[in-house]
N, C-alpha and C positions, 0 to 999 in steps of 0.2 A: 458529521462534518469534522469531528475534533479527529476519531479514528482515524478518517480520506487524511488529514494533513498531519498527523503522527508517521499516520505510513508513507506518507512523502517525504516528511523526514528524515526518518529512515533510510527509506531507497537513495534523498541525496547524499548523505554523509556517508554512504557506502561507493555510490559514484564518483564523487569529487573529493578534495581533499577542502574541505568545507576548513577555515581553522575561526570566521569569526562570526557572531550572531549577524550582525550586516551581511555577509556574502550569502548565508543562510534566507535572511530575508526576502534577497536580491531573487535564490533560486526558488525560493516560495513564490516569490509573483508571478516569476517567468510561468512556473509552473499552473499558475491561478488561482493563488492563494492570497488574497490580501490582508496580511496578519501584522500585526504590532511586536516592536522586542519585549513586549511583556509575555506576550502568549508567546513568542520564542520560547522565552525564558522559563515560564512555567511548562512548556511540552519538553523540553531537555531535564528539569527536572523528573517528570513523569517518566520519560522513557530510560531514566538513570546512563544520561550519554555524557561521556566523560571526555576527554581533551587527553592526547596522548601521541607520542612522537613512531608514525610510521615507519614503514620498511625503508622507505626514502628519508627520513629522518627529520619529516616534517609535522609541527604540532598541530596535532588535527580532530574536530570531533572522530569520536565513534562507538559504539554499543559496549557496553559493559557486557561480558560472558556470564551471563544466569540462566538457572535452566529455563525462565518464562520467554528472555529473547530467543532462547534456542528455538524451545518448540514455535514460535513464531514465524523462527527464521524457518523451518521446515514446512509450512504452512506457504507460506510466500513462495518458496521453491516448487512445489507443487504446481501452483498456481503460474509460475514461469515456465514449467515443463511441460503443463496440461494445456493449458488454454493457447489457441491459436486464435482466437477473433471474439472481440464483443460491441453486439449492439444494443440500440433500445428503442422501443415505439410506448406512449406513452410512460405507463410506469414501469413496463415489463420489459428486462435485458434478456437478451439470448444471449448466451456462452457457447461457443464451437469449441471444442478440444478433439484432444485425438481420443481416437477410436478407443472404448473400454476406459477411457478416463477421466470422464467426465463427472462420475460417482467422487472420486477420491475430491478433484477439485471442489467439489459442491461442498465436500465433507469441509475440505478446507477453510473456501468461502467464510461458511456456517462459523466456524471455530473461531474465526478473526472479529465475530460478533460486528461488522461494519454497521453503523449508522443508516437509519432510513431503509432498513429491509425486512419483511415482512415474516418473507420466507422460499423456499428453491423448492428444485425439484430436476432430478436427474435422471438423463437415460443413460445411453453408452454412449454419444458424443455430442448432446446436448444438454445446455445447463436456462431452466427457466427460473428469472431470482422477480417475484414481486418486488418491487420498491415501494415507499407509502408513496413518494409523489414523483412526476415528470424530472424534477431538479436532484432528486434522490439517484435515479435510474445514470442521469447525464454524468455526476458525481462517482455515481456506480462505475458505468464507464471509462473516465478520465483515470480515475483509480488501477484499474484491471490494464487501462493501455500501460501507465506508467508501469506496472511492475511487470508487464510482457515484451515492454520492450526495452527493457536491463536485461534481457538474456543474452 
């Protein structure tokens, strides 16, 4: 769970121009997150996301340049590039990517260590990811729409 709402995080303060823990909050619930400003507060910590004045020249979260958010951010890119649809039936999501890239996204997946997964398995344009539970799987999903559909 911690992971699914870091990487929301993320994804928003990359979307909007986020500048206060409140509007953050605001887009965590939207999102379906129901989180406290203390857990704000400690995942901004975590994710070392600093406050800093945009190309627009407004003060706004955003990611600190290290090489751990890089490869992260290449990770997620994959998974924006690769995956075109995901569902789930009980614990088990199905991943649709395109053709031959299905491997790399799974590789990805895996990398990002998410919460509540067991383990995948990859052919050429299918991704099967055990979840431990149904609410895992649903989780699993909401995660994969949100960062496919920032492309």
């Amino acid at each position: 769970m911690k992971r699914n709402r870091q990487a929301a995080i993320l994804e928003l303060i990359r979307k909007y121009p986020v500048t206060t823990q409140e509007e953050l909050q605001m887009l965590l619930r939207e999102s379906g997150y129901e989180v406290t400003q203390a857990t704000i507060s400690r995942d901004i910590k975590d994710l070392k996301i600093v406050k800093a004045t945009d190309e627009n020249g407004i003060y706004r979260y955003c990611t600190t340049q290290n090489k751990s958010s890089d490869v992260t951010e290449k990770y997620y890119d994959i998974i924006r590039h690769a995956v075109r649809s995901i569902d789930f039936a009980g614990n088990i999501c199905v991943i649709r990517c395109d053709t031959g890239m299905a491997q790399a996204a799974c590789a990805a997946i895996d990398a990002l260590r998410i919460d509540g997964i067991v383990g995948s398995l990859a052919g050429d344009d299918t991704i099967f990811v055990l979840c431990r539970t149904e609410k895992d799987a649903g989780e699993m999903k909401r995660t994969i729409n949100q960062l496919i559909s920032g492309r």
